[in-house]
TORTORTOR-552894 format. One line per field, with one value per atom (N, C-alpha, C): residue in three letters; x, y, z. Coordinates in pm, whole numbers, plus 50000, padded with zeros to 5 digits. Layout:
BEGIN
res <- ALA/...
east <- X/...
north <- Y/...
up <- Z/...
This chain:
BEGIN
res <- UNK/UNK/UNK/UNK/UNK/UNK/UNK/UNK/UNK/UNK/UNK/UNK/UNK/UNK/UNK/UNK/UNK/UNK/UNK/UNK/UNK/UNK/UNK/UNK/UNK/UNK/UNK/UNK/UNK/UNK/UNK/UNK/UNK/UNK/UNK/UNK/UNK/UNK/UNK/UNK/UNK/UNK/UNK/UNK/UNK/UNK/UNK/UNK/UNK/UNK/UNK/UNK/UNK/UNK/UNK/UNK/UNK/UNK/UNK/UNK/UNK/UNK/UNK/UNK/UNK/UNK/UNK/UNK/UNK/UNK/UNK/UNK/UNK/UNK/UNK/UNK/UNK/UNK/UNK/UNK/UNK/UNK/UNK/UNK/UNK/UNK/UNK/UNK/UNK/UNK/UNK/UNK/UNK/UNK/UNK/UNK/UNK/UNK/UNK/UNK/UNK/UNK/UNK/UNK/UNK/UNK/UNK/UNK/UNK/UNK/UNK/UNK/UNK/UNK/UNK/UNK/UNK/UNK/UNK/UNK/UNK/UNK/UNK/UNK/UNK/UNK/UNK/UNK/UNK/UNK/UNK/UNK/UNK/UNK/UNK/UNK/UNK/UNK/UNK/UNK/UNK/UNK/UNK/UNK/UNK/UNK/UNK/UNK/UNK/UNK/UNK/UNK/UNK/UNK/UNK/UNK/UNK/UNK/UNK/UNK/UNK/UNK/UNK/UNK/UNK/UNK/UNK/UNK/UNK/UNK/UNK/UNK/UNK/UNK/UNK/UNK/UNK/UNK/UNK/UNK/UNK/UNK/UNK/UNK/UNK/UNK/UNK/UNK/UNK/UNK/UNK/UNK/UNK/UNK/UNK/UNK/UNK/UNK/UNK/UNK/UNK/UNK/UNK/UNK/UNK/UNK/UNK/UNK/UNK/UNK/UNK/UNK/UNK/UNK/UNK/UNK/UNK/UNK/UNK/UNK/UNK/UNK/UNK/UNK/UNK/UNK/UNK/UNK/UNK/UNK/UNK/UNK/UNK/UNK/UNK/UNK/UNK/UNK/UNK/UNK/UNK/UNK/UNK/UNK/UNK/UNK/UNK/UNK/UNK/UNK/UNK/UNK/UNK/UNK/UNK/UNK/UNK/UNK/UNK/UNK/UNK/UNK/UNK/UNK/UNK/UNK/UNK/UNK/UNK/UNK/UNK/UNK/UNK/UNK/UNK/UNK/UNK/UNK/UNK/UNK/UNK/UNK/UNK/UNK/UNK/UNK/UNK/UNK/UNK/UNK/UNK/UNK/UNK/UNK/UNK/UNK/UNK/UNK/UNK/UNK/UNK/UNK/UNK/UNK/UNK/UNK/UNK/UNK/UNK/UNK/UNK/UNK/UNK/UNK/UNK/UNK/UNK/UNK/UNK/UNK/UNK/UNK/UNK/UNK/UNK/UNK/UNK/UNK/UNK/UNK/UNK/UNK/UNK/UNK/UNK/UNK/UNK/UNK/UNK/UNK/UNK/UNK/UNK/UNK/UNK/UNK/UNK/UNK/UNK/UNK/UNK/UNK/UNK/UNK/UNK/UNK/UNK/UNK/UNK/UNK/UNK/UNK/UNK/UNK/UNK/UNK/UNK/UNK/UNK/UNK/UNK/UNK/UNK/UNK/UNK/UNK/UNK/UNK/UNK/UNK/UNK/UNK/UNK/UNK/UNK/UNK/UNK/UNK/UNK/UNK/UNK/UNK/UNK/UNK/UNK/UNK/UNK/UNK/UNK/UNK/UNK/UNK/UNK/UNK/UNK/UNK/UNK/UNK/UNK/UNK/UNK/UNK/UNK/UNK/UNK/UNK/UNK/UNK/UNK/UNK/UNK/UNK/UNK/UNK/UNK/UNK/UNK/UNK/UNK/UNK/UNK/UNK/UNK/UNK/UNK/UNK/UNK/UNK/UNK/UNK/UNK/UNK/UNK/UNK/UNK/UNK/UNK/UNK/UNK/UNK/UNK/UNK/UNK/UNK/UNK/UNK/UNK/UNK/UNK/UNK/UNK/UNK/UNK/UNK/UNK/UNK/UNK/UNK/UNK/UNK/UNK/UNK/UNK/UNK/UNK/UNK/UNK/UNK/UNK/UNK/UNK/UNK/UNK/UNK/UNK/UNK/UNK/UNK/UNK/UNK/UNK/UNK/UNK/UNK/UNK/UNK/UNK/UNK/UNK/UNK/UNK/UNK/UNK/UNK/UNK/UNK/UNK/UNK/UNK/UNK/UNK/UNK/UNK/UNK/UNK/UNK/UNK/UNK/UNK/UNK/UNK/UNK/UNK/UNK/UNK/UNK/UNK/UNK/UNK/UNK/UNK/UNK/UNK/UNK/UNK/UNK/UNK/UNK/UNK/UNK/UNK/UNK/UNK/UNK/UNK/UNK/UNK/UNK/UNK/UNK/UNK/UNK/UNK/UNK/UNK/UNK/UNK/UNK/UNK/UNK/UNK/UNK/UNK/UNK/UNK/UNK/UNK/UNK/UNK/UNK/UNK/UNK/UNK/UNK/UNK/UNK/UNK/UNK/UNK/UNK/UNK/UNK/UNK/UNK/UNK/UNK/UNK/UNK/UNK/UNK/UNK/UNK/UNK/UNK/UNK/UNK/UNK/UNK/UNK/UNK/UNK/UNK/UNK/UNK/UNK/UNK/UNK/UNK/UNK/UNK/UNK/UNK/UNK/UNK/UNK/UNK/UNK/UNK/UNK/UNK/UNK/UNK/UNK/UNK/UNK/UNK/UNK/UNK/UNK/UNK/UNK/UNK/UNK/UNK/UNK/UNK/UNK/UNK/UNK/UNK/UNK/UNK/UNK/UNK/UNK/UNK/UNK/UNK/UNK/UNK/UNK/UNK/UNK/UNK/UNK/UNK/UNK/UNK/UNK/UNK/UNK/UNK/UNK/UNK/UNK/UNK/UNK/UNK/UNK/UNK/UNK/UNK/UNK/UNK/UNK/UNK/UNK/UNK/UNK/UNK/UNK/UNK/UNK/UNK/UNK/UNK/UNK/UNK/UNK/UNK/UNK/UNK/UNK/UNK/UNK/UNK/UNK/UNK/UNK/UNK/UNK/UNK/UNK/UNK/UNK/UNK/UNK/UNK/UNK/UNK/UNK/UNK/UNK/UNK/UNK/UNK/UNK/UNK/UNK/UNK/UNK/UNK/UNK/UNK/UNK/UNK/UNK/UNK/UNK/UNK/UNK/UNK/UNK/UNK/UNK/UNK/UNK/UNK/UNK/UNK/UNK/UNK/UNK/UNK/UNK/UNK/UNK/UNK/UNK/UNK/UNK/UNK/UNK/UNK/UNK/UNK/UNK/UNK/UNK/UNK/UNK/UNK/UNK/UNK/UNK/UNK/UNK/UNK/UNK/UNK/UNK/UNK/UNK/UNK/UNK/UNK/UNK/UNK/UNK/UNK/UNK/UNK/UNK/UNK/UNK/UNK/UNK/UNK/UNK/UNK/UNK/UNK/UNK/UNK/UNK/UNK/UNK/UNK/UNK/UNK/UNK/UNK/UNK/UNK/UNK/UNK/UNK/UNK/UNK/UNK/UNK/UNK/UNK/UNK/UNK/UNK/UNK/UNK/UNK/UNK/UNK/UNK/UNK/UNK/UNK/UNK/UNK/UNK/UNK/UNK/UNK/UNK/UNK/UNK/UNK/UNK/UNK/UNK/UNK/UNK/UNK/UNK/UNK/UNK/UNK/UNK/UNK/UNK/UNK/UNK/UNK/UNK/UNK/UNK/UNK/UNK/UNK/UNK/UNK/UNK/UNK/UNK/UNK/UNK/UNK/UNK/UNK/UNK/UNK/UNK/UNK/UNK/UNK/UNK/UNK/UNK/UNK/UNK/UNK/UNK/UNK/UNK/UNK/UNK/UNK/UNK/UNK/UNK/UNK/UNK/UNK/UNK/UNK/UNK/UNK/UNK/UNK/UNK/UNK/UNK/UNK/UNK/UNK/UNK/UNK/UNK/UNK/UNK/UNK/UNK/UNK/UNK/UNK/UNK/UNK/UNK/UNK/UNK/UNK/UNK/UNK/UNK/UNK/UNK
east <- 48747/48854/48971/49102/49207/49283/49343/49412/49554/49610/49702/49871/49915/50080/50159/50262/50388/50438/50477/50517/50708/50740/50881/50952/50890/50986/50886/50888/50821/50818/50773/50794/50708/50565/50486/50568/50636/50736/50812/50878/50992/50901/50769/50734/50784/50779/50799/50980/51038/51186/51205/51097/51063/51010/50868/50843/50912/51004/51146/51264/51249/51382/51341/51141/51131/51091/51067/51034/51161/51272/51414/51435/51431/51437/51357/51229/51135/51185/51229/51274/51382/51462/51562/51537/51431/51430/51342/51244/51170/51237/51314/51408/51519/51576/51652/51571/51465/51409/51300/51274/51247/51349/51496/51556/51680/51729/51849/51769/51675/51549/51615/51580/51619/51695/51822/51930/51863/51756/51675/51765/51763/51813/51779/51846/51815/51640/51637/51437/51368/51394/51320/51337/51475/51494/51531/51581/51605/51761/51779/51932/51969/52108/52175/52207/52193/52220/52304/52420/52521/52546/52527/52574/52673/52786/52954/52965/53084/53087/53193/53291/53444/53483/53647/53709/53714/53781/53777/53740/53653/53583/53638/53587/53710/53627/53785/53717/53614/53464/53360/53414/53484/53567/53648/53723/53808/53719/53634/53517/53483/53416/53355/53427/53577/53664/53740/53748/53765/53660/53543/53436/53424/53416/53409/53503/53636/53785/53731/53729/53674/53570/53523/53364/53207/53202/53082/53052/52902/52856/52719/52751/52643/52668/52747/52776/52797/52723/52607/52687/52810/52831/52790/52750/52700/52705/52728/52790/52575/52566/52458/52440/52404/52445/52580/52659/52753/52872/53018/53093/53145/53123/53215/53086/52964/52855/52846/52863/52887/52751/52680/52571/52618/52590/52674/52560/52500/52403/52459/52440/52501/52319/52336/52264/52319/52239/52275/52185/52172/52144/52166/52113/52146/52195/52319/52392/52414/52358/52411/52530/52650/52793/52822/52711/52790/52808/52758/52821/52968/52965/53151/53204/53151/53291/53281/53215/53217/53357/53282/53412/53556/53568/53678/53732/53693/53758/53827/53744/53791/53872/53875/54004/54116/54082/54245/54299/54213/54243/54290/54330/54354/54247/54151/54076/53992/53935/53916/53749/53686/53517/53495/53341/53253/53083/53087/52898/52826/52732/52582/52516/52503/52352/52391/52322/52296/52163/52096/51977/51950/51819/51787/51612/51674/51560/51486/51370/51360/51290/51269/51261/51085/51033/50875/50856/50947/50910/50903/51060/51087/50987/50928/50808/50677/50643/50551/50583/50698/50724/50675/50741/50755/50581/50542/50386/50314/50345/50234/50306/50416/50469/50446/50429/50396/50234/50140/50030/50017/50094/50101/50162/50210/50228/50138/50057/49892/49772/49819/49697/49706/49871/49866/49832/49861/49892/49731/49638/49512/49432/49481/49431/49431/49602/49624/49507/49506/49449/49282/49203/49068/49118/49170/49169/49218/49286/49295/49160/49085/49003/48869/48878/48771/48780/48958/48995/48920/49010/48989/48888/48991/48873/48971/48870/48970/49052/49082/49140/49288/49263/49392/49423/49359/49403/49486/49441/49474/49683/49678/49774/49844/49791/49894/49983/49833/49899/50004/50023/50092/50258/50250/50363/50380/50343/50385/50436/50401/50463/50525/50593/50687/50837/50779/50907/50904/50813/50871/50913/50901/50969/51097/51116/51253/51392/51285/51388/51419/51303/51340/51449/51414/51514/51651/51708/51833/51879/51817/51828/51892/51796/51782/51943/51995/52065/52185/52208/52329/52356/52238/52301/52266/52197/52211/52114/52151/52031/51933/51835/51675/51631/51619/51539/51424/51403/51255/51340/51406/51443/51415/51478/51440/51294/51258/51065/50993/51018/51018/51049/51153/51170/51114/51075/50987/50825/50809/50639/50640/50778/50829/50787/50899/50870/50772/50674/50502/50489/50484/50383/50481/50617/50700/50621/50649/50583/50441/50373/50225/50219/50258/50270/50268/50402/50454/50343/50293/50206/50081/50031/49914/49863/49982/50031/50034/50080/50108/49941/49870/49731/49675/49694/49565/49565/49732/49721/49679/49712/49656/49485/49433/49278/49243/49281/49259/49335/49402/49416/49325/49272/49194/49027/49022/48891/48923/49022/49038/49082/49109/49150/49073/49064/48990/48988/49123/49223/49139/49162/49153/49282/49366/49539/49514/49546/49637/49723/49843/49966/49996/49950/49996/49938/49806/49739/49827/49907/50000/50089/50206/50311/50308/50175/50174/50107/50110/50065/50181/50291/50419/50496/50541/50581/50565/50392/50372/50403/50454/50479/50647/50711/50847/50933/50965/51044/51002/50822/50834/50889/50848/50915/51066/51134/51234/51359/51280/51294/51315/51146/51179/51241/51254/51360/51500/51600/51685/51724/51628/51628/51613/51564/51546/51680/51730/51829/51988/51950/52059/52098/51952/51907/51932/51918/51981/52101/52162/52266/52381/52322/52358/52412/52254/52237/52318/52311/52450/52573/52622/52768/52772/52704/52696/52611/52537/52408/52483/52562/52627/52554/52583/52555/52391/52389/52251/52141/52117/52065/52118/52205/52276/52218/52121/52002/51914/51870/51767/51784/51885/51936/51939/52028/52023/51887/51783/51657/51580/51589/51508/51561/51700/51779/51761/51771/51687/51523/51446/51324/51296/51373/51358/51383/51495/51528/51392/51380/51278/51130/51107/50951/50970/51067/51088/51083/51133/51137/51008/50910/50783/50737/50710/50617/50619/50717/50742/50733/50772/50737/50632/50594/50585/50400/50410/50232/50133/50173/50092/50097/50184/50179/50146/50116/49974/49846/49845/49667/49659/49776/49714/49691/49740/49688/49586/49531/49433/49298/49386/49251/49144/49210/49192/49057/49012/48918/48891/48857/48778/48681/48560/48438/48442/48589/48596/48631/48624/48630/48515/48472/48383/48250/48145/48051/47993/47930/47922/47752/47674/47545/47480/47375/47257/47192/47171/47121/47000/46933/46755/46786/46863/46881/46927/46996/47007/46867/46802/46694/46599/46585/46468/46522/46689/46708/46661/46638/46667/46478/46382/46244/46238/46121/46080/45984
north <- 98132/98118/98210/98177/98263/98289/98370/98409/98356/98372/98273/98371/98273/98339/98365/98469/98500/98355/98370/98225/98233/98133/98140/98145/98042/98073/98064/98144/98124/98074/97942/97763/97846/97899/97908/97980/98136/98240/98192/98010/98010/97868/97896/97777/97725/97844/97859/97817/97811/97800/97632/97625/97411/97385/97427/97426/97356/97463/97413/97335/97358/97210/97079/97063/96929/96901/97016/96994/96948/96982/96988/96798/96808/96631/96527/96582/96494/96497/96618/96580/96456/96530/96450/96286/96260/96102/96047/96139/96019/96019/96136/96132/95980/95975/95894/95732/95720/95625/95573/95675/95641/95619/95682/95632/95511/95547/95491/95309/95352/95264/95220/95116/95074/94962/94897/94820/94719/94610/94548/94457/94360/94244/94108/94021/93875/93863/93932/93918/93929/94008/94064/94023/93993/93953/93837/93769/93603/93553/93420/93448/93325/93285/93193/93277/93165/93228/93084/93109/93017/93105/93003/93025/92924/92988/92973/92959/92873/92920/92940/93029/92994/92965/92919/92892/93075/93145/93294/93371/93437/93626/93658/93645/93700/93837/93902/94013/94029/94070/94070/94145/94214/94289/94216/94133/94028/93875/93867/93767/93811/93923/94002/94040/94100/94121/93989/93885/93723/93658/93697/93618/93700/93825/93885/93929/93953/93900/93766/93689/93524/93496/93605/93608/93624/93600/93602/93776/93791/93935/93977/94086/94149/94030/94061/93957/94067/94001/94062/93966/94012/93950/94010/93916/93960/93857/93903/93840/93766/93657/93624/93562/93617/93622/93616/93527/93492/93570/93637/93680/93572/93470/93367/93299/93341/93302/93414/93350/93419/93402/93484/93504/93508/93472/93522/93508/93585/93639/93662/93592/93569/93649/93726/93744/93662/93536/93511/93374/93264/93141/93030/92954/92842/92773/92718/92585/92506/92378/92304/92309/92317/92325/92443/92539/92685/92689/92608/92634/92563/92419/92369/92508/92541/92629/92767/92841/92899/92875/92752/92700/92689/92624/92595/92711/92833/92955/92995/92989/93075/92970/92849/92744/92785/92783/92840/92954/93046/93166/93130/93041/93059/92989/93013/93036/92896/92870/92754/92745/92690/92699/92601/92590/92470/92518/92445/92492/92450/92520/92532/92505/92588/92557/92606/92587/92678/92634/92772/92778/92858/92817/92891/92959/93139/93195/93185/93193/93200/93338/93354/93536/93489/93366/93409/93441/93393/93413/93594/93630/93802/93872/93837/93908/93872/93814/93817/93906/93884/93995/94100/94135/94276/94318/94220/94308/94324/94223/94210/94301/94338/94452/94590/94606/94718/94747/94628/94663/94637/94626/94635/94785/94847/94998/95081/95030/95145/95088/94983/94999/95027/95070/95122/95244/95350/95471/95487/95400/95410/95422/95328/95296/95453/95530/95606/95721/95757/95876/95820/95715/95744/95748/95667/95750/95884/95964/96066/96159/96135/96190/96215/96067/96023/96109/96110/96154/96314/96385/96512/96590/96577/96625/96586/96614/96548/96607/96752/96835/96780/96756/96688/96546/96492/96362/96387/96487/96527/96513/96637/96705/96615/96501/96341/96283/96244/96171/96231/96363/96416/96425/96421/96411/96322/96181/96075/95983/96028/96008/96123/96228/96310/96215/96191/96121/95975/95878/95781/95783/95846/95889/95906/95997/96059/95974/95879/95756/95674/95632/95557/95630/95753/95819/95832/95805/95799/95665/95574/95428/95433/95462/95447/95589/95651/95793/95653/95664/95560/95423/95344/95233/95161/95179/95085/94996/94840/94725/94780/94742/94733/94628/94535/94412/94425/94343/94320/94368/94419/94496/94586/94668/94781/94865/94724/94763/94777/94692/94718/94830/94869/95000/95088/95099/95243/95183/95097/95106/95136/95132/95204/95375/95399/95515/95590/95537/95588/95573/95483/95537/95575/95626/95767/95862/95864/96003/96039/95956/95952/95982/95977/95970/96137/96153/96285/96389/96399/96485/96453/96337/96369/96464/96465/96509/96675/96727/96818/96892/96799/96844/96818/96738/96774/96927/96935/97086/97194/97177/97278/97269/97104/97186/97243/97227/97209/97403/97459/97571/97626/97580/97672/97652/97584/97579/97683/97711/97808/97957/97926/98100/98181/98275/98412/98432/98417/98471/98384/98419/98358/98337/98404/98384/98282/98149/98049/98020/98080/98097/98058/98155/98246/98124/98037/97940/97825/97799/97651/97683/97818/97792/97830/97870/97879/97658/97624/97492/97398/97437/97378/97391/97534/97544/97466/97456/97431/97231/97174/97027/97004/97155/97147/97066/97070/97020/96871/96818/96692/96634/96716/96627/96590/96662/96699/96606/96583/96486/96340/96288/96163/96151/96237/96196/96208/96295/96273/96122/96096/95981/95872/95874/95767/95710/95881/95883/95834/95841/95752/95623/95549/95375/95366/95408/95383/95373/95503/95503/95425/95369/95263/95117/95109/95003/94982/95115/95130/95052/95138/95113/94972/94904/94790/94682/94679/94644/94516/94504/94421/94490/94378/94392/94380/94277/94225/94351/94394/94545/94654/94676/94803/94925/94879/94908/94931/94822/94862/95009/95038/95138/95283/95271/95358/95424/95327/95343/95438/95360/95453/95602/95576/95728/95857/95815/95892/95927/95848/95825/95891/95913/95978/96151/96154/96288/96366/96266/96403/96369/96270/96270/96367/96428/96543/96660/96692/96776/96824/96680/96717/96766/96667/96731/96875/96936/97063/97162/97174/97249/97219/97050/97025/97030/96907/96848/96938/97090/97208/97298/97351/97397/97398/97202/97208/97224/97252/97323/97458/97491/97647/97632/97625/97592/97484/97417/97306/97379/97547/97653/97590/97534/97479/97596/97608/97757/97713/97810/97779/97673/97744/97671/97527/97425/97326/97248/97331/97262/97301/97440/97468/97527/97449/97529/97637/97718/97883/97814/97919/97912/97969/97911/97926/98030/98130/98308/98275/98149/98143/98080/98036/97981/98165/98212/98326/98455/98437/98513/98439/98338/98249/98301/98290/98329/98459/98572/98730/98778/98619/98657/98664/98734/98738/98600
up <- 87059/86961/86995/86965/87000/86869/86905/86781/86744/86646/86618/86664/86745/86795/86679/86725/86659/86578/86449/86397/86434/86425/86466/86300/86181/86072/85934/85873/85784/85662/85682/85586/85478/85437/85350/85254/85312/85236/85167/85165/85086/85003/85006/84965/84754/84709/84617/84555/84667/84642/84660/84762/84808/84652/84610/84467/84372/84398/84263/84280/84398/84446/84436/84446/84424/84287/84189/84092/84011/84048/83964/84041/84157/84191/84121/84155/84072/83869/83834/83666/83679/83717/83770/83759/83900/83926/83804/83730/83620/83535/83488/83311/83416/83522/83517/83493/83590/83594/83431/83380/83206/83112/83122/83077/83078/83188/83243/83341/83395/83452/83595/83695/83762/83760/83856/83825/83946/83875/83942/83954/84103/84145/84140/84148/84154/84156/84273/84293/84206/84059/83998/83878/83819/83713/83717/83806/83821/83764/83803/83794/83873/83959/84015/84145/84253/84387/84419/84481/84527/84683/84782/84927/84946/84975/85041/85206/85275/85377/85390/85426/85431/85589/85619/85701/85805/85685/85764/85665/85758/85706/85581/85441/85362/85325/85208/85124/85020/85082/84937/84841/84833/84693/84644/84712/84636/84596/84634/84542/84456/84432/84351/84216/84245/84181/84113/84131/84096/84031/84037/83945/83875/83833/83725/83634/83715/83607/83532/83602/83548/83442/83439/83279/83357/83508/83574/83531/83537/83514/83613/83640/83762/83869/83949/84044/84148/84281/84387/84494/84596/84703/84823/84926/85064/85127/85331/85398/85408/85489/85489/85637/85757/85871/85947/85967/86045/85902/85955/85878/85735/85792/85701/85613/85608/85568/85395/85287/85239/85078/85044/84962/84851/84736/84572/84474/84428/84336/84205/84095/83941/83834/83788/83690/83534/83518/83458/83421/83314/83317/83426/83465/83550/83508/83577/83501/83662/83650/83787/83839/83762/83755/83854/83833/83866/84000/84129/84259/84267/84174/84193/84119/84033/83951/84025/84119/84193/84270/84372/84508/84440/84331/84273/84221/84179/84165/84300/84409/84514/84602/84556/84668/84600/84417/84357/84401/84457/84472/84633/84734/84843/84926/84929/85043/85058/85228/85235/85241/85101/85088/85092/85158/85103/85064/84942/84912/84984/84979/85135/85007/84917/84804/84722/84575/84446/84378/84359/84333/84215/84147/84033/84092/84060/84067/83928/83861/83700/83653/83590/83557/83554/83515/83569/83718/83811/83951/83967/83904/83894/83861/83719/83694/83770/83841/83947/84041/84152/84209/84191/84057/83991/84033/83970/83916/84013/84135/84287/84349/84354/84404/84375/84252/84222/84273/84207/84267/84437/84501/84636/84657/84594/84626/84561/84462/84413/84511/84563/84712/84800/84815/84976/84940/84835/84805/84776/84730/84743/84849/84974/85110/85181/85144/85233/85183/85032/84995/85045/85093/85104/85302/85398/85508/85514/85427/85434/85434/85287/85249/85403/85444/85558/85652/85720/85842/85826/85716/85698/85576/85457/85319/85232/85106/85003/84993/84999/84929/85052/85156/85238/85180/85129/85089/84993/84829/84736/84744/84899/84915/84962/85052/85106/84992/84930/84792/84730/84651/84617/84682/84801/84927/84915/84904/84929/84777/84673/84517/84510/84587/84543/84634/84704/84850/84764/84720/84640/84544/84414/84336/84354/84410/84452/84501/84596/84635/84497/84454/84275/84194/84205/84114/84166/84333/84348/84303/84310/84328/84131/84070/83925/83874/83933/83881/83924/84061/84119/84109/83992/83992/84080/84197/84332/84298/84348/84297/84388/84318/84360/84392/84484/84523/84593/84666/84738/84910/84944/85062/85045/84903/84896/84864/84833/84810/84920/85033/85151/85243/85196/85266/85215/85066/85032/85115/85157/85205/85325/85377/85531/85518/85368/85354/85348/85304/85274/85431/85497/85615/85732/85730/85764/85763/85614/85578/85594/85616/85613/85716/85826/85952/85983/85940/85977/85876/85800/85728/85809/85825/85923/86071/86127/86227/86205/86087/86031/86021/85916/85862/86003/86125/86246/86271/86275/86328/86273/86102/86014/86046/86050/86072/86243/86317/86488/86436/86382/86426/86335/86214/86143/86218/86278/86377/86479/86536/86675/86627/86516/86483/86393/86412/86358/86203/86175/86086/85925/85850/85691/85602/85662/85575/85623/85492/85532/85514/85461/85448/85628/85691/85842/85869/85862/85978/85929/85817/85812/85854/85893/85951/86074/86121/86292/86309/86226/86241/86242/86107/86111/86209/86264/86396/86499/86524/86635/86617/86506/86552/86473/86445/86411/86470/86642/86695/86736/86722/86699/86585/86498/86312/86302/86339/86360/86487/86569/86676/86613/86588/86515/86385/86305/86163/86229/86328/86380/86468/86527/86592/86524/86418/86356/86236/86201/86105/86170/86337/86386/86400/86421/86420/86246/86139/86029/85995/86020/86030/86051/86193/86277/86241/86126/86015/85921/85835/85700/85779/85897/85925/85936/86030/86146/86053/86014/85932/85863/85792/85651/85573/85434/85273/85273/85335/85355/85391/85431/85471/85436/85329/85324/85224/85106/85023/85099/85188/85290/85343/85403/85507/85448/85286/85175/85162/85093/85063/85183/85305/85440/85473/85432/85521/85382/85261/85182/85185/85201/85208/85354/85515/85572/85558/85497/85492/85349/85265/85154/85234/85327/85368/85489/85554/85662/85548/85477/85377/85362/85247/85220/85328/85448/85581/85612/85605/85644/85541/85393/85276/85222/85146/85036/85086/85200/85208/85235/85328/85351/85266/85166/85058/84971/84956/84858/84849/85006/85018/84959/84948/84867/84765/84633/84492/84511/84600/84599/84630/84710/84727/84886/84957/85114/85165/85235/85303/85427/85491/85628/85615/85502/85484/85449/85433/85431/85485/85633/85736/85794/85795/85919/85767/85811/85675/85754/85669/85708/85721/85823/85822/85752/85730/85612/85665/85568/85608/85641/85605/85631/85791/85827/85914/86052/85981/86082/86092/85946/85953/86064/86068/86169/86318/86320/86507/86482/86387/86437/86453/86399/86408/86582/86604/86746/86814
């Protein structure tokens, strides 16, 4: 066994200051999301979808800004592949009428349209979503906490779980503070988010146990941030690299992905966060030990080697 190196920064020392920054986020995202709630989309609550094509690229702010001068409400424009391909999402009743009186707003207004479709989502379809979705995120969040438990111990699973409903949350609660629609992209991207983050905390806990097997020592304060250290500049690597291919997305991306992009580049930055403060810090109040990784030998067992 060797002993554990000089640590380069000490993550455990300010763990208490991480503590409260996610505790003040996390108030934050449920008072918003219990009260204010989420600004769910077409997917969820159901509604009228009209697809446009125009002659040239126009302004989605000047559609947007024209149907809702006009009496339309919660009106959702996006380009829908090609620039002149144009998406229009109405929260509202279905009326067959509503793709002519759509086109016919925006020819008065100039511009040269023709309807592709108009469709009715119905709010039983939304509430299905809703509910298979949700229970599609208490089974992944179930799946992850028993390979956790398997891989390592519970008391690491405990500490996953916890990491991984502090990083979803958090994304809900920007989504729900700002207003931003919530659809089935963005549900998608939080199950990205879970196994990000799952990712990066696993990686985290090999090392926390692989060094508490090789070292001497019983601080584990000292054995998680000679553990954080030692996979800092990987964590760190892929959330940079990754926060550029998003990035990439927001700018370049369209409308169509732009929630998507939102959702991940938040959801990357607090699951780098957790990995490094939040997921090893909860082994201490969880009370982690050597002996739960390595069990101590049975004294009848050392009295038998010391007989002759």
């Amino acid at each position: 066994m060797k002993p554990i190196t000089h640590r380069q920064l000490d993550f455990m020392g300010k763990r208490r200051l991480a503590f409260i920054v996610s505790a003040i986020l996390l108030s934050v995202s449920i008072l918003s999301i219990l009260f204010q709630q989420l600004s769910l989309g077409l997917d969820f609550t159901g509604g009228t979808l009209v697809e446009v094509r125009f002659a040239v690229a126009p302004s989605l702010d000047a559609i947007r800004q024209l149907l809702e001068n006009t009496g339309f409400q919660d009106v959702s424009v996006q380009t829908f592949g090609a620039s002149t391909e144009v998406l229009i999402r109405l929260q509202q009743a279905f009326d067959p009428e509503v793709g002519n009186q759509v086109v016919n707003l925006l020819r008065d207004d100039g511009a040269a349209v023709e309807l592709i479709r108009a469709e009715f989502v119905g709010a039983q379809v939304g509430d299905q979503l809703r509910d298979q979705s949700g229970l599609g995120m208490l089974v992944a969040l179930g799946v992850v906490m028993l390979y956790v438990a398997l891989r390592f111990q519970y008391k690491f699973a405990i500490g996953a779980l916890l990491a991984l409903l502090h990083d979803v949350i958090i994304v809900l609660g920007v989504f729900s503070l700002f207003r931003l629609d919530f659809d089935l992209t963005v549900l998608a991207a939080l199950l990205a988010v879970i196994g990000y983050s799952l990712n990066d905390t696993i990686v985290v806990y090999d090392r926390i146990r692989e060094t508490i097997r090789k070292s001497l020592l019983n601080d584990m304060p000292a054995i998680f941030n000679e553990a954080i250290n030692a996979t800092l500049s990987r964590t760190l690597a892929t959330s940079g690299t990754t926060l550029l291919v998003l990035l990439a997305l927001l700018i370049l991306g369209g409308d169509m992905i732009y929630h998507f992009s939102i959702a991940l580049i938040i959801g990357v930055v607090v699951g780098t966060f957790s990995s490094i403060y939040i997921s090893g810090a909860l082994l201490l109040p969880l009370k982690l030990k050597r002996e739960d990784l390595i069990p101590a030998k049975k004294e009848d067992e050392d009295a038998e080697e010391e007989l002759p």
